[in-house]
N, C-alpha and C positions, 0 to 999 in steps of 0.2 A: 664806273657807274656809282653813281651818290644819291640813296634818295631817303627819304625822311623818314621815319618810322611815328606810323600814328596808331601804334597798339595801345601805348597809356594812353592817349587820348580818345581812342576808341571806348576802353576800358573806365576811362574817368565822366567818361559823357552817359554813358549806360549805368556807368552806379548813381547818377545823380538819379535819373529816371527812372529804370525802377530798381531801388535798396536791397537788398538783401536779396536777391536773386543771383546767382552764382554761374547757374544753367545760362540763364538769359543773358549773361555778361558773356562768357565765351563766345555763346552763338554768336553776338553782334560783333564781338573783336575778330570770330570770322571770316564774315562778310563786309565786314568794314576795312579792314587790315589786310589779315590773308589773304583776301582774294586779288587787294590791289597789286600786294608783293608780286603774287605770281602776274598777273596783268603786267607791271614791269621790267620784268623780268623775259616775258614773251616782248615785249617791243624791245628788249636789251638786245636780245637776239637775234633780232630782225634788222634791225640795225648793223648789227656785226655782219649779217649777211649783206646787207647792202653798200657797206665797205669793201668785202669780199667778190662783189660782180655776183652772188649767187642770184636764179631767177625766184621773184617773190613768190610764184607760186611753190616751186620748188621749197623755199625754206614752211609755207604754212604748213605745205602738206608732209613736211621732216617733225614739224612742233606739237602738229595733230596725231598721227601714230604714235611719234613719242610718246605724248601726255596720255595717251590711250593707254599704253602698254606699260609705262610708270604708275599709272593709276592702279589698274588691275594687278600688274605683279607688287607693290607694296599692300594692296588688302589682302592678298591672298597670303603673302609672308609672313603679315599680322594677326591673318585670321589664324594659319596655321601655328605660329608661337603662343598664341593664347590659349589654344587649346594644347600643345603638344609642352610648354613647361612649367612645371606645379608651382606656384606661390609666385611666378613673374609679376611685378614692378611693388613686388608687396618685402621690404626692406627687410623687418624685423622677423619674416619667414625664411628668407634665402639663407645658404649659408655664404659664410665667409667668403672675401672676393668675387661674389656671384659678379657677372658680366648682364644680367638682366634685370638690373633694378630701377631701368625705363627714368633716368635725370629728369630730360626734358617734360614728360609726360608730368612728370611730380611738379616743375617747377609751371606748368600750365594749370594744373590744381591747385596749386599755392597762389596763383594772381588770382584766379576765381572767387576764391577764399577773401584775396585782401582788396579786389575790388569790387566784388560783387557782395559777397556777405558780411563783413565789416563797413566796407564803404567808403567813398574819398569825403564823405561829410568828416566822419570821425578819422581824419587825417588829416584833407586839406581844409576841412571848412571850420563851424561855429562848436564843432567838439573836438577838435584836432587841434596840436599846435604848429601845424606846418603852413599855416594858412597863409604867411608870408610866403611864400612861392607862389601861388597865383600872381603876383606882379610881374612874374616874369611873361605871362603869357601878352600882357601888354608893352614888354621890352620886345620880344621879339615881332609884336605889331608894327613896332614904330624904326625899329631896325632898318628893315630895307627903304623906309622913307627921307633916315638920314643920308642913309648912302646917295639916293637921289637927288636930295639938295645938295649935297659933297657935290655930286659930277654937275649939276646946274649953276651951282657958285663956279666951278673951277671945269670947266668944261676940256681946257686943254689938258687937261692931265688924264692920260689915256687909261691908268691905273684901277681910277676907278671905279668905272665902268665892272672891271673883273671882279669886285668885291660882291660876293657872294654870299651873304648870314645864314641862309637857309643853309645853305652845303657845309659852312664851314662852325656852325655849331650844333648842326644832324652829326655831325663827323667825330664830335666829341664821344660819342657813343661807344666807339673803339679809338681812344684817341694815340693808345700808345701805338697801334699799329695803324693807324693812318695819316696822324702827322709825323712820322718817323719817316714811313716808306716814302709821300709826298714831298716831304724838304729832301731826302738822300736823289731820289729819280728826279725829281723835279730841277734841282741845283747841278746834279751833273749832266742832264740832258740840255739845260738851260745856259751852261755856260758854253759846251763842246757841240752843240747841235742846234741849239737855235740860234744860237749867235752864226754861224757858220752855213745850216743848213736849214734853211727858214722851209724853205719848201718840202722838204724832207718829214718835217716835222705835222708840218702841217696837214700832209698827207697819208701820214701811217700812223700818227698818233691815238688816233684811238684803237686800231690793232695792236700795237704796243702796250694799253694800259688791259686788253682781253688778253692778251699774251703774258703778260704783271698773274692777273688772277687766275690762268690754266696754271700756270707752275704753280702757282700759291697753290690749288685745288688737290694739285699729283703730287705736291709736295707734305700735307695733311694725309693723304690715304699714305705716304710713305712713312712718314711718322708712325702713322699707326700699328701699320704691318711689321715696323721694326722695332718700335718702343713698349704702345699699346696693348696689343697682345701678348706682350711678357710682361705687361707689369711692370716696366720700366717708367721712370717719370724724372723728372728736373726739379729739385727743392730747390725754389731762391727765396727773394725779400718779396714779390708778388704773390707766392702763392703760400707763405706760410701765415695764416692769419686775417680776422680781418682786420687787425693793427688799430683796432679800437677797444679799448678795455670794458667803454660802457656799453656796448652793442646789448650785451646780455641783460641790460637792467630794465625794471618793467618801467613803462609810463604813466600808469594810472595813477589818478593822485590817491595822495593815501597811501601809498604799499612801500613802508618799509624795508628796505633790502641793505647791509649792511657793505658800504664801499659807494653805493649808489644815490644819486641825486633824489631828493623827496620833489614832487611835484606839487 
């Protein structure tokens, strides 16, 4: 499953409209975002069920108790941690290696902040200087168009028909671990299995890429329970840094900062 993430764009379309609202920017990334995720994520499953022979009624009425009982036992978890430990997701109160300093939740108040109360004006637009990226939103308009005239000029080329922009620059998102995993499974199943066993393939392959992401899934809670929990971690060249010297310099013009570009 590959699908597109329209949170900055949710997020960029709401700051144009209304500015400096922060509240109002989440809410619409939401329901605009959020709720499609899960919406696909329920047809993801329904699907796997219908690969599986499972009967349809059978999988809604598995997705509905679920989501019932995910729902209530995560408020209930949440409501109970909020009340039961002192200074939780507040950094500069916890102590040292605190396990409750709520990442995600922080890093949901920091887009709020940079798209809703800042704004993509003073970024991407007429007070920003990023405004050279909006051309991209018209590269990727005209993307799937070329593809189309590719396979209308060249119709016998069966190739490119496959060619996908939507999926294969969504994908960049996590690109180390999704074009890594895709060229390794892809070229060994491609040369050993579909050359050899087309039907095969063709028929258990999307069990196979759910079967790809349960191990990924029990493979994450296993990490955690073995590394996580004690505080164990892997330093390499990814995670030390953000290997950019001037990330920390201000951009406003005018502010002199010594080592840093003057604007």
């Amino acid at each position: 499953k590959q699908t597109i993430g329209l949170n900055v764009v949710t997020e960029y379309v709401m700051g144009l409209i209304h500015p400096e609202k922060p509240i109002a920017n989440v809410c619409f990334k939401t329901f605009g975002y959020v709720s499609m995720g899960q919406a696909i994520s329920f047809l993801n499953d329904f699907k796997l069920g219908h690969y599986m022979k499972i009967p349809p009624r059978s999988m809604f009425l598995v997705q509905i108790i679920g989501t019932i009982l995910a729902g209530t036992i995560n408020l209930c978890v949440a409501w109970w941690l909020l009340n039961s430990i002192k200074n939780i997701c507040q950094v500069d109160l916890l102590p040292p290696n605190s396990p409750w300093t709520c990442p995600e939740d922080r890093v949901f108040f920091s887009i709020s902040i940079i798209w809703g109360l800042i704004g993509p004006k003073r970024i991407f637009g007429s007070q920003g200087f990023y405004g050279t990226l909006n051309w991209f939103f018209l590269v990727g308009a005209v993307g799937p168009v070329l593809v189309w005239l590719l396979h209308r000029a060249f119709p016998k080329q069966s190739w490119i028909p496959l060619i996908n922009l939507p999926v294969l620059l969504g994908a960049t998102a996590n690109m180390a671990l999704n074009y890594n995993s895709w060229i390794l499974i892809g070229t060994v199943f491609n040369f050993f299995v579909f050359r050899y066993r087309k039907q095969w393939w063709q028929r258990y392959n999307y069990i196979l890429s759910a079967a790809l992401d349960g191990g990924l899934a029990f493979m994450a809670v296993l990490l955690y329970l073995s590394f996580g929990m004690k505080g164990k971690s892997v330093d390499w060249w990814g995670t030390a840094g953000e290997h950019c010297d001037l990330a920390s310099c201000p951009t406003a013009k005018g502010v002199v900062v010594y080592g840093c570009p003057l604007f």
